[in-house]
KERO-65939 format. One record per residue (C-alpha): x, y, z. Coordinates in Angstrom, 2 decimals, always signed. Example, Ala and Ser with C-alpha at 12.3 -4.5 7.8 and 13.67 -1.06 7.14 Angstrom:
2
[atom [+12.30,-4.50,+7.80]] [atom [+13.67,-1.06,+7.14]] 
***
This chain:
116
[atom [+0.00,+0.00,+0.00]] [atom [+1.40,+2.96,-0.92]] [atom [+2.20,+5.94,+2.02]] [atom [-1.21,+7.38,+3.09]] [atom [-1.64,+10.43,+4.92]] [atom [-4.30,+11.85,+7.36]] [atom [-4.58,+15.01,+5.21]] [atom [-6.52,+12.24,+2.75]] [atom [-8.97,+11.28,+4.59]] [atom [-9.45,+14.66,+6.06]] [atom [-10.27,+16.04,+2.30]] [atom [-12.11,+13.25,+2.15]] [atom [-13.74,+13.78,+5.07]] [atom [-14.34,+17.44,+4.44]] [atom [-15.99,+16.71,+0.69]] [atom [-18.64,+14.20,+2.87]] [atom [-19.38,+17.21,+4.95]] [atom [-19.83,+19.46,+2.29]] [atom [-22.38,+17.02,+0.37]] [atom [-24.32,+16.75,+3.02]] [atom [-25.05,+20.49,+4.23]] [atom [-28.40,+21.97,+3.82]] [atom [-28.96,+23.20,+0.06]] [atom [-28.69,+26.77,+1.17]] [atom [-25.46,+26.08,+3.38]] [atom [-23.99,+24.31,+0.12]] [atom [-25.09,+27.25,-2.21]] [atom [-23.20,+29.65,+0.30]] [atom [-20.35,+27.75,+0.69]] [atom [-20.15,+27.76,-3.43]] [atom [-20.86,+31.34,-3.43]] [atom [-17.88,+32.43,-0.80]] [atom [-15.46,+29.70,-3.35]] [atom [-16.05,+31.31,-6.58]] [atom [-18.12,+32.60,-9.31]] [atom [-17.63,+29.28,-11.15]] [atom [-20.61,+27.20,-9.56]] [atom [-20.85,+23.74,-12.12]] [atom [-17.19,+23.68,-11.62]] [atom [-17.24,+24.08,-8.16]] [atom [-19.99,+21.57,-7.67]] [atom [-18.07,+18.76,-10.07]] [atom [-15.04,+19.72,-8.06]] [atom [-17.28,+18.76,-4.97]] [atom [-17.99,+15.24,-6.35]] [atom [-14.60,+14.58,-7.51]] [atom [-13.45,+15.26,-4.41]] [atom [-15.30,+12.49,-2.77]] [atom [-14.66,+10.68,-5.96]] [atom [-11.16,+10.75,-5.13]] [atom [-11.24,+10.03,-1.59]] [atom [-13.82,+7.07,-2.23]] [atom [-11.37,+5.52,-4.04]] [atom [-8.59,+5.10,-0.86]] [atom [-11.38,+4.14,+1.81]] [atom [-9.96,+0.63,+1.42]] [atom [-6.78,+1.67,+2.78]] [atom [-8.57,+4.32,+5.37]] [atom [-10.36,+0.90,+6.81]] [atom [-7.38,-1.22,+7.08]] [atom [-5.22,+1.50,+8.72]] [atom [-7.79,+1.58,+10.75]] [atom [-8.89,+5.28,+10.01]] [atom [-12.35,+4.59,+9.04]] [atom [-14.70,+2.13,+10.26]] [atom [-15.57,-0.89,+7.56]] [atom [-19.11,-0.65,+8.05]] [atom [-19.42,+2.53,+6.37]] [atom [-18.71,+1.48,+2.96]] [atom [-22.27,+0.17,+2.18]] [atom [-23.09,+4.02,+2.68]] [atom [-20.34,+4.98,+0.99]] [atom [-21.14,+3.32,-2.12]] [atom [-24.78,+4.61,-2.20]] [atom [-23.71,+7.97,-2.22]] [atom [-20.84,+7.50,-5.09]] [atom [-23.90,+5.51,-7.04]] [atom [-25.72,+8.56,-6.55]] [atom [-23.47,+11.14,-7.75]] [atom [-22.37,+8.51,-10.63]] [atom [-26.38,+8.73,-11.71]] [atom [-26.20,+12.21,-12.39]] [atom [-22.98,+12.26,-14.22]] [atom [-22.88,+13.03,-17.83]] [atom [-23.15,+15.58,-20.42]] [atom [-26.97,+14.58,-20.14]] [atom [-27.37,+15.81,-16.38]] [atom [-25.54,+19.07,-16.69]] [atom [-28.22,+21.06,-15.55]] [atom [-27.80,+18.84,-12.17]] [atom [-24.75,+21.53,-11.62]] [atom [-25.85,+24.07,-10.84]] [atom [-26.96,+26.18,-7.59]] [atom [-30.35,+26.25,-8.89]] [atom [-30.10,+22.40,-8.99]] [atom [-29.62,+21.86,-5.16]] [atom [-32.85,+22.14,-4.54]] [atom [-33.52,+19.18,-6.79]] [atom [-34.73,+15.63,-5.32]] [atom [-31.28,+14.06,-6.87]] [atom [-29.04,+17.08,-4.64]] [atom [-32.14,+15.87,-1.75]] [atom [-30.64,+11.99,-1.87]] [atom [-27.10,+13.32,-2.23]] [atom [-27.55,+15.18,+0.81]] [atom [-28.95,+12.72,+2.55]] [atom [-26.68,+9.80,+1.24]] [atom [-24.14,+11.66,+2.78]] [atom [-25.03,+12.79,+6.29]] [atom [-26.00,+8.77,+6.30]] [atom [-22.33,+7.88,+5.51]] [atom [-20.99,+10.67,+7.84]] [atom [-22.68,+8.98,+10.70]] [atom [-21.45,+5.49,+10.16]] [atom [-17.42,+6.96,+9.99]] [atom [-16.77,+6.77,+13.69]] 
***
């Protein structure tokens, strides 16, 4: 396994968070980070995207608790549904009041709570 650091799974950590805040908390936080909102919010998902990928290593050094994955993997199902040049009106601020940014939210405040 290659060297893993805690600044990983705190980015990682950090992206959960930020999926899971209110829509209006999310649109702020967006609003403070730039004038560039789709990017910001594909940025968001990547984010996770890229963190999702090392919580095999987070669970065996013991960083993050195994049972948490089944969560996990909802969420990163989620966000993989509205991928695509077909959902790109998903990105936007607007959007986050959409059911899909709902079950996102939700998804992830589900997988925050199974971490510990």
């Amino acid at each position: 396994m290659a060297e893993m650091s805690p600044r990983q799974l705190v980015s990682f950590v950090r992206s959960l968070a930020a999926l899971g805040l209110p829509a209006d908390a999310q649109a702020a936080w967006i609003s403070r980070l730039s004038t560039e909102t789709a990017q910001l919010l594909d940025e968001l998902a990547l984010d996770f995207d890229d963190g999702f990928q090392l919580v095999p290593a987070f669970v065996e050094l013991g960083w993050l608790n195994a049972a948490a994955l089944a969560a996990l993997r909802r969420l990163d199902a989620q966000l993989d549904a509205m991928s695509g040049d077909h959902n790109a009106e998903l990105w936007s601020v607007d959007a986050l009041a959409r059911e899909e940014w709902d079950r996102v939210r939700s998804l992830a405040r589900a997988a925050l709570s199974e971490l510990n």
